[in-house]
C-alpha positions as CSV (number, residue, x, y, z in Angstrom):
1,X,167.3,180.2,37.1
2,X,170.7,181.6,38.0
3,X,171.7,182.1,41.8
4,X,173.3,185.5,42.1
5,X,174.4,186.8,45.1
6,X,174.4,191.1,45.4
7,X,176.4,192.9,48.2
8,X,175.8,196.8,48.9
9,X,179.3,198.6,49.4
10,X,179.8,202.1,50.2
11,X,181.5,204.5,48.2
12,X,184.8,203.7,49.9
13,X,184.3,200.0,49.9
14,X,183.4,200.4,46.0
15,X,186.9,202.4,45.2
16,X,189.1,200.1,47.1
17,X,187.3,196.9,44.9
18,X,188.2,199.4,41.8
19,X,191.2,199.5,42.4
20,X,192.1,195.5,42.9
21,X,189.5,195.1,39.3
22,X,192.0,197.3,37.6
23,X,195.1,196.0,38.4
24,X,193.6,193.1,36.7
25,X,192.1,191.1,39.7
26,X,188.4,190.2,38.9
27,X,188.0,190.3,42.5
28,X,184.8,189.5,44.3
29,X,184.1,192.1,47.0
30,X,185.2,190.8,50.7
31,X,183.1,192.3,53.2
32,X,179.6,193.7,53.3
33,X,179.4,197.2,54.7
34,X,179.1,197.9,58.4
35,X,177.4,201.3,58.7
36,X,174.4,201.8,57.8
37,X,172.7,202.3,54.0
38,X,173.3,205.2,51.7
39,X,171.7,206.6,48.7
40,X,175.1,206.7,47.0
41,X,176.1,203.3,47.8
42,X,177.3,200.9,45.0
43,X,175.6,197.3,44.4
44,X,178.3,194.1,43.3
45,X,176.2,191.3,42.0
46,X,177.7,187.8,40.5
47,X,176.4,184.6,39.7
48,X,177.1,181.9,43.1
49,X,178.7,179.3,41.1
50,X,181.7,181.6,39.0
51,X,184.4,182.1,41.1
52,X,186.1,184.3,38.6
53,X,183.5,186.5,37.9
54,X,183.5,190.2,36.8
55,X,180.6,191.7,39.2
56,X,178.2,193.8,37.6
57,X,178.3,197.1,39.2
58,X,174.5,198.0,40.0
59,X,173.3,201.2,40.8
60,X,169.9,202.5,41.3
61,X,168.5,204.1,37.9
62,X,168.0,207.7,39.6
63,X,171.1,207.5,41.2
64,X,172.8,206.6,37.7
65,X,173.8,210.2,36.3
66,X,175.5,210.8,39.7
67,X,177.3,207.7,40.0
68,X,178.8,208.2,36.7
69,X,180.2,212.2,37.8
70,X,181.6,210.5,40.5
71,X,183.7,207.9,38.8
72,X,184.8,210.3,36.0
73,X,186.2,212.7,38.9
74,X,187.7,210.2,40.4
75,X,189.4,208.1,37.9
76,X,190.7,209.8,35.1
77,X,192.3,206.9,33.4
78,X,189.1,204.8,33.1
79,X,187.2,206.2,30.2
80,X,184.5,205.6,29.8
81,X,183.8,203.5,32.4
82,X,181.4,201.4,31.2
83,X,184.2,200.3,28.6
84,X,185.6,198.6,31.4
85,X,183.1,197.8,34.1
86,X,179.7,196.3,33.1
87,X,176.7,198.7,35.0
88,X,173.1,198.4,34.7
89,X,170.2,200.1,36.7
90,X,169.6,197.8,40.3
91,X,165.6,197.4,39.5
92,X,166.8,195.4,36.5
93,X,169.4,192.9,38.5
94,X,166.3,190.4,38.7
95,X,166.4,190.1,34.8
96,X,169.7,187.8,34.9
97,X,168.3,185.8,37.6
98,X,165.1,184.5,35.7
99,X,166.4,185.3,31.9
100,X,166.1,182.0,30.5
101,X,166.7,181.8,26.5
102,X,164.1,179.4,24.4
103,X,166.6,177.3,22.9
104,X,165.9,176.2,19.0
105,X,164.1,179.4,17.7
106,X,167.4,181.8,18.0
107,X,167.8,181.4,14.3
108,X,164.1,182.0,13.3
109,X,164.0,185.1,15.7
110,X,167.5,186.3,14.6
111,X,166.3,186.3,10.9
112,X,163.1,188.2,12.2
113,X,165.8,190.6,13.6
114,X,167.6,191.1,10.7
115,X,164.6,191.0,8.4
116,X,162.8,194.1,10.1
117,X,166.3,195.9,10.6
118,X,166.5,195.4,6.7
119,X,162.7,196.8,5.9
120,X,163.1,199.7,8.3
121,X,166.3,200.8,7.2
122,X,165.8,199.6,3.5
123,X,162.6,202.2,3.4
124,X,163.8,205.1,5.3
125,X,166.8,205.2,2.9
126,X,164.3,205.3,-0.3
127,X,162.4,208.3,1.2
128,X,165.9,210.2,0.5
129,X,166.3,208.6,-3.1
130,X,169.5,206.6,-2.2
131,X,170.9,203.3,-1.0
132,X,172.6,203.3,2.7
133,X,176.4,203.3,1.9
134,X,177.2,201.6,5.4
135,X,174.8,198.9,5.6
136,X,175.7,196.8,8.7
137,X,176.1,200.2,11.4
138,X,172.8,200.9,10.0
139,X,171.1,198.3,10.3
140,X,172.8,197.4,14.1
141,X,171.9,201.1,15.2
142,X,167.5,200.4,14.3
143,X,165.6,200.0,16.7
144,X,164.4,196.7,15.9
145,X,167.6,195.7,15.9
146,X,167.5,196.3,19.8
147,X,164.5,195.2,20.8
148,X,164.8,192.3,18.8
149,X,168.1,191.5,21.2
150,X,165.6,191.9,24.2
151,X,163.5,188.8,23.1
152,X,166.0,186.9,21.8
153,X,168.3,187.0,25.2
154,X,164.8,186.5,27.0
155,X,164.4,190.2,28.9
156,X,161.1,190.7,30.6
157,X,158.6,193.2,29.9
158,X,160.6,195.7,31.9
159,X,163.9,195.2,30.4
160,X,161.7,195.5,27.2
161,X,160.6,199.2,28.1
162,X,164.2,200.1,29.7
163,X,166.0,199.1,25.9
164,X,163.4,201.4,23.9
165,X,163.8,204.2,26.1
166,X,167.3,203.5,26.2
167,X,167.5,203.8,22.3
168,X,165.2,206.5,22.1
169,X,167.5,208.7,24.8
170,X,171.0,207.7,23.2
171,X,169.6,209.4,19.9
172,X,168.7,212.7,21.0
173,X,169.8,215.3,18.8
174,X,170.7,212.5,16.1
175,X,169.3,212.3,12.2
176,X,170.3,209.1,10.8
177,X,168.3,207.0,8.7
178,X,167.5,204.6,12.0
179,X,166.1,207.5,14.5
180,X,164.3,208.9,11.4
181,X,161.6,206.5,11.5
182,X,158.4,205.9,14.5
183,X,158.7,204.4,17.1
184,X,155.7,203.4,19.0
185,X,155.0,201.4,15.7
186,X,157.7,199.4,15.8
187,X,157.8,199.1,19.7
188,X,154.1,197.8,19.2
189,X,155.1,195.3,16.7
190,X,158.0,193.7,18.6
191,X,156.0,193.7,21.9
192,X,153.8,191.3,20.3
193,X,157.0,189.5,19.1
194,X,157.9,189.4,22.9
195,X,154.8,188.3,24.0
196,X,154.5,185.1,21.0
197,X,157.9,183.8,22.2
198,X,157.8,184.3,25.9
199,X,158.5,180.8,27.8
200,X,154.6,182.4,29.8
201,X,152.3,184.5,27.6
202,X,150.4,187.5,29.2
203,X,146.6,187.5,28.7
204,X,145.8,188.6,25.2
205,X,142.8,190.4,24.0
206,X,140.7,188.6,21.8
207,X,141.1,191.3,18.8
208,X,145.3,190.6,18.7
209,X,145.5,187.2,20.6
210,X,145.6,185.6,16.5
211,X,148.2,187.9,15.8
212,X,150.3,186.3,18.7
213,X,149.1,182.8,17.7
214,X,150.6,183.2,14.0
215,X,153.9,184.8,15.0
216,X,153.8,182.2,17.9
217,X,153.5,178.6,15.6
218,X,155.4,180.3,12.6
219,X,158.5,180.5,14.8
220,X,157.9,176.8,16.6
221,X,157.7,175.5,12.6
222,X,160.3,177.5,11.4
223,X,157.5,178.0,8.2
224,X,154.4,179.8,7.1
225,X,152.1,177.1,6.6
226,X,147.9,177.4,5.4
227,X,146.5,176.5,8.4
228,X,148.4,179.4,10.4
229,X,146.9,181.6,8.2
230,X,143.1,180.6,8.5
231,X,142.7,182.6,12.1
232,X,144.2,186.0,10.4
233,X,141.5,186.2,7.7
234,X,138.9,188.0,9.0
235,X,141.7,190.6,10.7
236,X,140.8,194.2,10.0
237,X,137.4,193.3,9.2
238,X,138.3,192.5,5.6
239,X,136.8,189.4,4.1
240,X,140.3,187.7,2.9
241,X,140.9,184.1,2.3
242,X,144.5,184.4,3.2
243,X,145.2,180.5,3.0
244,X,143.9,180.6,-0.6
245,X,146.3,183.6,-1.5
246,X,149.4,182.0,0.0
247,X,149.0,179.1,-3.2
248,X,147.9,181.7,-5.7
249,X,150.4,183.1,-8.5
250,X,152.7,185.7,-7.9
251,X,150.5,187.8,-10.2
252,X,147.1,187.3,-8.4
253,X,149.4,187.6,-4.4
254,X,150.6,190.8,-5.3
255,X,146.9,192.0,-7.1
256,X,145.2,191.3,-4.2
257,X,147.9,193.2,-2.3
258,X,147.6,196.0,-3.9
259,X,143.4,195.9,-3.8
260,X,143.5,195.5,0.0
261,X,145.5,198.2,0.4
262,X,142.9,200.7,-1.8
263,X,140.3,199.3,0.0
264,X,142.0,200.1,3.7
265,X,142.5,203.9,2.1
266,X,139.7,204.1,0.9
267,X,138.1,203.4,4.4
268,X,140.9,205.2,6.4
269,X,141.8,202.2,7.9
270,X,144.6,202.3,10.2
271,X,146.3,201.2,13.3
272,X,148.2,197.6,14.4
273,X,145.8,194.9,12.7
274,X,145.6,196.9,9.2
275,X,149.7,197.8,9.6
276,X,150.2,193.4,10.5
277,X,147.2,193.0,7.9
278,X,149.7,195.0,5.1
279,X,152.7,193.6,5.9
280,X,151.7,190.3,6.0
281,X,150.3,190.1,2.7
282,X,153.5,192.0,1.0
283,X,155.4,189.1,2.6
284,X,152.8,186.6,1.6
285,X,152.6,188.1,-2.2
286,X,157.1,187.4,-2.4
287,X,156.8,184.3,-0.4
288,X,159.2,186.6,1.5
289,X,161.4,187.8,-0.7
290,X,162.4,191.6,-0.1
291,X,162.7,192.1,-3.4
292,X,159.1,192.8,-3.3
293,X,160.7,195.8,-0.4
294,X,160.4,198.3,-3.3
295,X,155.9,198.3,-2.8
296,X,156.5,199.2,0.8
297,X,156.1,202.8,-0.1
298,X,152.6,202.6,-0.7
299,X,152.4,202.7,3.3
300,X,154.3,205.9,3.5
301,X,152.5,208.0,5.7
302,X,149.3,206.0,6.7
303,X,150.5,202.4,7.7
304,X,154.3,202.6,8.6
305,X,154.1,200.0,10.8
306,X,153.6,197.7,8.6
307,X,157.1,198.1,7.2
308,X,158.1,196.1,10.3
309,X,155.4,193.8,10.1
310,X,156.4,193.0,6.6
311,X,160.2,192.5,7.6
312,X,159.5,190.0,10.4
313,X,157.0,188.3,8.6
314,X,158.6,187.8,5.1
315,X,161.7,186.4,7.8
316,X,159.1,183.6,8.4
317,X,159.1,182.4,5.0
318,X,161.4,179.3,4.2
319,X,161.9,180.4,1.2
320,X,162.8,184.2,2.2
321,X,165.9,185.3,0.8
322,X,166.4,188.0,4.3
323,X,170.0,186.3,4.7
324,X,171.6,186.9,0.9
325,X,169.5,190.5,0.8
326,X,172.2,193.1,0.0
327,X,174.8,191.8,-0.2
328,X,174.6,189.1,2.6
329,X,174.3,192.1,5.3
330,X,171.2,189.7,6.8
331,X,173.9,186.5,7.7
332,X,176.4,188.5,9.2
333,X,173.4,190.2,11.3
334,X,172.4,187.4,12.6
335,X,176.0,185.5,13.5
336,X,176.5,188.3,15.4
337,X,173.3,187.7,16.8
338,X,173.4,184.4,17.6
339,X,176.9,185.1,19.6
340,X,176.0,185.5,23.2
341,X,178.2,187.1,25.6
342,X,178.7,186.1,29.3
343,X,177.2,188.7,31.6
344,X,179.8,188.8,34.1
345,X,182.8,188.9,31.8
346,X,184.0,191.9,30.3
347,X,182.4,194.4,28.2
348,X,182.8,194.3,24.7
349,X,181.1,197.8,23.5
350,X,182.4,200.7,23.9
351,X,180.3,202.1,26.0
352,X,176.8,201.9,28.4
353,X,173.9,203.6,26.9
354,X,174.0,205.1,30.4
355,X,177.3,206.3,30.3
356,X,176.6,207.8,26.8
357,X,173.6,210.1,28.2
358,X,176.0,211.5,30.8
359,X,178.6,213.0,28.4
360,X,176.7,213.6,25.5
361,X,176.4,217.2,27.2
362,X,180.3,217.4,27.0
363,X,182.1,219.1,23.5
364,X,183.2,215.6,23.3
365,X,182.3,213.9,19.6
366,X,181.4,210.2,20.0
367,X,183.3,209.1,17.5
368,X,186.1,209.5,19.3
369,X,185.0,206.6,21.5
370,X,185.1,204.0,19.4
371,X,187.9,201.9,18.4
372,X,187.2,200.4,15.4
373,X,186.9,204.1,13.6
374,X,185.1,207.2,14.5
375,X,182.1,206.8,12.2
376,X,180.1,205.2,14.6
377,X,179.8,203.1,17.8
378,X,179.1,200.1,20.0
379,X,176.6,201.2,23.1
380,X,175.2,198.2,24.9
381,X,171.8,198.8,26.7
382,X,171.8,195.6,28.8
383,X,173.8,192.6,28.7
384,X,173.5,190.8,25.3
385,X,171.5,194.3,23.7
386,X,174.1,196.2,21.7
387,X,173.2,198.9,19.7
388,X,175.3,201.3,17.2
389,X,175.1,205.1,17.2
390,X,176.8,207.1,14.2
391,X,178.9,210.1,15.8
392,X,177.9,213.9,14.4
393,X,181.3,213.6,12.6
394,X,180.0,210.7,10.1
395,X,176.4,212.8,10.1
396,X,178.2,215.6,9.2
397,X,180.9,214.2,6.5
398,X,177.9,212.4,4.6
399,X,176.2,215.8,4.8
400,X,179.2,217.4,3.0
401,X,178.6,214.5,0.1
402,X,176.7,217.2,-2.1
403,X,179.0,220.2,-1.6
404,X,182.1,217.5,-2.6
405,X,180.4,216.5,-5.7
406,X,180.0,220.2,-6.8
407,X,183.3,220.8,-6.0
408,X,184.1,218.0,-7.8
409,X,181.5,219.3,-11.0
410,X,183.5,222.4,-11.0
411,X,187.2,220.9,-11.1
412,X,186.0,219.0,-14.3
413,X,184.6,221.9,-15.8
414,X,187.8,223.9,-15.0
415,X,189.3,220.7,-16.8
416,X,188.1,221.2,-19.7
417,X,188.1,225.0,-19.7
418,X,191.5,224.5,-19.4
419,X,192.1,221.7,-22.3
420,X,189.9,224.0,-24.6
421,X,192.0,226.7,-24.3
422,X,194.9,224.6,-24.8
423,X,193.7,223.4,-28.2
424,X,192.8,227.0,-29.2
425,X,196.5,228.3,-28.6
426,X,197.9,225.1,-29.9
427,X,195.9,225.8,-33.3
428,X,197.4,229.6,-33.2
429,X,201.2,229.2,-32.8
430,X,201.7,225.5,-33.0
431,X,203.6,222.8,-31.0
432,X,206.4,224.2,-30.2
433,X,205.6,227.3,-29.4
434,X,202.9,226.1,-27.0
435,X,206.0,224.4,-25.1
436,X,207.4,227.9,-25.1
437,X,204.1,229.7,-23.4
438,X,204.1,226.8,-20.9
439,X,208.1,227.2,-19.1
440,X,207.5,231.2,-19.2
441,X,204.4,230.9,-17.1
442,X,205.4,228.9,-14.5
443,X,207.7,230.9,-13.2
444,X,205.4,233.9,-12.9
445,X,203.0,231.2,-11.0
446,X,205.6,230.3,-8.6
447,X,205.7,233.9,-7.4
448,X,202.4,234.8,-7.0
């Protein structure tokens, strides 16, 4: 547990601190305020034991949109502000006091991370008949990418709600291949991911408590192994000997795939134990390979949570290949992942989601925040929860992509228009007077 102390300053008190932080002081506030409490007043919190701390400016989540008006009036050289200053809703301070991070399963849940990130993306890009041509933004800007963060930095279930809505709110008005897909399935599938690897698990009911079991030992053992998969076969109400298809041939695996998922049709199946049930056994019939990513379209439309499902559970596998899949995008997801940033040091995004909400009613284009490039960038949620949002400019250039290749069509076709009629007057007058035709003409070009 981390011992923070929090001091309430009023608006005055919180300027004069603002202006020692930017002169390059990571100053700790002196004095707590004398008067009495305000609605508008600022909270400083830092941990007891770093005397050079950067405070964490906390401010009450409905008091948020105003606190922001407030300090892009007043200082006009600090934007955004959340570049600079790390601020997070007050009824989330507690989060960094008890946030403790399960040490030796980052790399299994990281790999879960980049494995769903990979499925959702991967899928929503085949519905529009073409590969993603920025992998990594895309993949850092899905929403499992961000709630997978939560668990892995250890968030409680609050924290968990506040990133989804947080995601959810940053993308309003947005079209990318990461908004495009739902999201209570995949916020259902990662809360039972949260629940599995919580240091204490919640009461489970009986009907999903095997669910949490499997996800639970298969992270402890690094592994799919048989007997985690006895519990799961009677899931769905499906008689499946799960244990016995996880030694079968790839053949009979992906057969009995395929028959489980006629016979779930066929009944109208639905809902989180057929969506786990489907995912499962595409991971199980690759022994996680997502090459097998290409049958995921057979859930289109009735199970798409199981594209998660099967992301996070071929990530499981040993064997799973979720860290060389296209082009290696899965290792460099999770370095970054496994990177953790200090709280109470600088910000490293660009911007808060929070922050992001207040201006996106401004003419101003996101892209211009960033600083890498204007296609897309950085928002963090909470400490250690960065997500990427693509700016209308890149939605708009890719959106062009068709009208530039028939502009492109047409140029060719002028091309050899063009080279045809050469040949034709070259076969009427010859070489040289061809040479002739060409210096009178240009001239009369010139002019026009």
């Amino acid at each position: 547990m981390i011992a923070i102390t929090a001091r309430r300053l009023s608006r005055e008190g919180f300027v004069n601190w603002m202006a020692e932080a930017l002169a390059g002081i990571p100053a700790l506030p002196r004095d707590l305020r004398t008067s009495g409490t305000k609605s508008s007043d600022v909270t400083l919190a830092w941990p007891d034991f770093q005397s050079n701390a950067r405070p964490i400016v906390c401010v009450a989540e409905r008091q948020l949109q105003e606190f922001f008006a407030f300090v892009s009036t007043y200082s006009t050289s600090v934007r955004p502000f959340t570049a600079y200053f790390r601020v997070m809703p007050l009824e989330l301070l507690e989060n960094l006091q008890h946030t403790e991070r399960v040490r030796g399963n980052e790399m299994q849940l990281a790999r879960m991370i980049a494995g769903a990130s990979i499925a959702d993306i991967w899928t929503a890009a085949a519905r529009q008949a073409e590969r993603p041509s920025y992998v990594l933004p895309l993949l850092q800007s899905s929403l499992s990418f961000v709630l997978g963060q939560s668990v892995l930095a250890g968030y409680d279930g609050n924290a968990f709600d506040w990133c989804m809505q947080e995601w959810i709110a940053t993308r309003a008005g947005h079209t990318d291949a990461a908004s495009s897909r739902s999201v209570g399935s995949i916020g259902l599938a990662w809360h039972y991911v949260h629940l599995a690897t919580a240091l204490s698990q919640k009461s489970l009911s009986s009907d999903n408590s095997s669910i949490v079991e499997f996800i639970a030992a298969a992270v402890e053992a690094r592994s799919v192994r048989p007997e985690m998969l006895r519990p799961l076969s009677a899931i769905a109400g499906l008689d499946l000997d799960l244990v016995k298809l996880l030694g079968a041939s790839r053949e009979e695996r992906i057969s009995r795939f395929n028959a489980t998922l006629t016979q779930l049709k066929s009944r109208g199946e639905g809902g989180l134990q057929s969506e786990f049930l489907a995912g499962l056994m595409l991971a199980i019939a690759g022994n996680g390979s997502f090459e097998m990513m290409r049958s995921a379209r057979e859930f289109e439309g009735w199970l798409d949570g199981a594209v998660v499902w099967f992301g996070i559970c071929a990530a499981l596998f040993e064997e799973s290949n979720v860290l060389a899949y296209a082009n290696s995008a899965g290792r460099r997801i999770v370095r970054d992942l496994l990177r953790r940033d200090d709280p109470f040091d600088l910000p490293r995004a660009d911007i808060a989601s929070t922050e992001l909400r207040f201006i996106q009613g401004s003419k101003m284009d996101i892209g211009q925040l960033g600083v890498h490039g204007p296609r897309s960038i950085e928002v963090e949620i909470l400490p250690n929860v960065i997500s990427r949002v693509l700016s209308h400019e890149n939605s708009q250039d890719e959106g062009n992509v068709e009208g530039r290749e028939t502009l492109l069509r047409t140029l060719d076709e002028m091309s050899y228009l063009a080279n045809r009629a050469r040949r034709i007057l070259t076969d009427r007058v010859g070489e040289e007077r061809q040479g002739d035709l060409y210096k009178s003409r240009r001239p009369n070009r010139s002019k026009s």
